[in-house]
N, C-alpha and C positions, 0 to 999 in steps of 0.2 A: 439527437441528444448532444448536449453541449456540455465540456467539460473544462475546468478551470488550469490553465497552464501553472506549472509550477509558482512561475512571478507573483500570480495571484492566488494560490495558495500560501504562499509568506504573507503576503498584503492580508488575506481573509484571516492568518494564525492571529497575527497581532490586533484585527477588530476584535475576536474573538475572544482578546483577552482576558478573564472575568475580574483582572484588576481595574479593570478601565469601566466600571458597569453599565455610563450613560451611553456610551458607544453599542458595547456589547447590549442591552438590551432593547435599544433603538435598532438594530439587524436583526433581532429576531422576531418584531415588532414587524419590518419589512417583508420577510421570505413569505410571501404569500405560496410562492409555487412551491412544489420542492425542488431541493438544490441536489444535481446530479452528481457523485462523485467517485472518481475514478481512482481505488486505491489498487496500487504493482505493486507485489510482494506483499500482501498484506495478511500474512501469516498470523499476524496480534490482532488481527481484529480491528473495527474500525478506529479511528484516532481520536484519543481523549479530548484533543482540544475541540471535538468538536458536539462532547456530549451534552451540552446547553441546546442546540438544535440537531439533534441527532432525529427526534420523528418530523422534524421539516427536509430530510435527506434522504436519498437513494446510495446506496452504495452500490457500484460495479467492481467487484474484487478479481483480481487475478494473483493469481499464485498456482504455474506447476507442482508445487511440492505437495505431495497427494497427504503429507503431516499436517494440511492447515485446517484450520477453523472450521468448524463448521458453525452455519451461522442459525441461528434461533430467530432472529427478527425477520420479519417480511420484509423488510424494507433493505434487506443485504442479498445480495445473489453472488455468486462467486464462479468464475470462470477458468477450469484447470489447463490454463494456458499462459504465458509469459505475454509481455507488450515489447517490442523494439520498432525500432525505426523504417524494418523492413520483414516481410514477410519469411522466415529464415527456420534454420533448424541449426539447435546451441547445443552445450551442452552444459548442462548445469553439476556445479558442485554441491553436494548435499554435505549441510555439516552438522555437527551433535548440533548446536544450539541451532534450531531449525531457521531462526528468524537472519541466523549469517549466512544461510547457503546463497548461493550467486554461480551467476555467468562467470564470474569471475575468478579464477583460482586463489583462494588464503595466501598473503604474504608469511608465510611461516616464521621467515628470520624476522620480518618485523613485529606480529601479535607474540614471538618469543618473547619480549620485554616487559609483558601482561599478565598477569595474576590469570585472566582466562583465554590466555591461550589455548586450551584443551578444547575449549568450548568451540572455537573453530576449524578442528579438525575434520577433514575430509572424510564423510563414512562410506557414502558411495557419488560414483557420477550416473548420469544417467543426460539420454538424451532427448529434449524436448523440441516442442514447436512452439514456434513466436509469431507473432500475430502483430497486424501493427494496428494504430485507436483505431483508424480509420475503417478499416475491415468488421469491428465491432460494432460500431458503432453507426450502423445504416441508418 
């Protein structure tokens, strides 16, 4: 299974664009196979810019956060695990707005300056396991 590095996930947003239509629907014209794609944290569900070829796609979802998605299409699987760099164990901040929570702890004094602030507040931590692509993806 072969997944699209970041780089070329910018590169595919902007083909993808549906302002551009002779591009965009000259790639969709193209995908004969389906295109494999590898959504971290994908708590929202797959990504809009890609709902022009959305049944030419697989989606492999990861999100710890037991709040996510559940998915309705066959064509999405979802994996309650995080991806890093290294085979690890984190610990994840859960926050009210489920799509903020992170490895990473809320900069408080900074989202202070924010209308939703609140929204990233820390409800609970908990601690996960991390998995790196490679590991998934035999």
């Amino acid at each position: 299974m072969k997944f699209l590095s970041l780089n070329h996930q910018i590169r595919l947003k902007k083909i993808l664009d549906p302002e551009i239509p002779v591009i965009h629907s000259s790639l969709r014209r193209l995908l004969k196979d389906k295109l494999e794609i590898a959504d971290v944290g994908s708590s929202g569900g797959s990504p809009e810019e890609l709902n022009e070829i959305f049944k030419k796609c697989n989606f492999m979802c990861f999100d710890p956060d037991t709040r996510s998605f559940t998915p309705k299409e066959k064509n999405i699987s979802i994996s309650p695990f995080g991806l890093f760099s290294s085979s690890t164990k984190k610990i994840l901040f859960l926050t009210k707005w489920q799509e903020a929570s992170s490895i990473y702890a809320p900069n408080k004094k900074f989202l202070d300056n924010f209308l939703s602030s609140d929204d990233h507040t820390t409800i609970k931590k908990q601690e996960i396991h991390l998995k790196t692509l490679d590991e998934v993806s035999l």
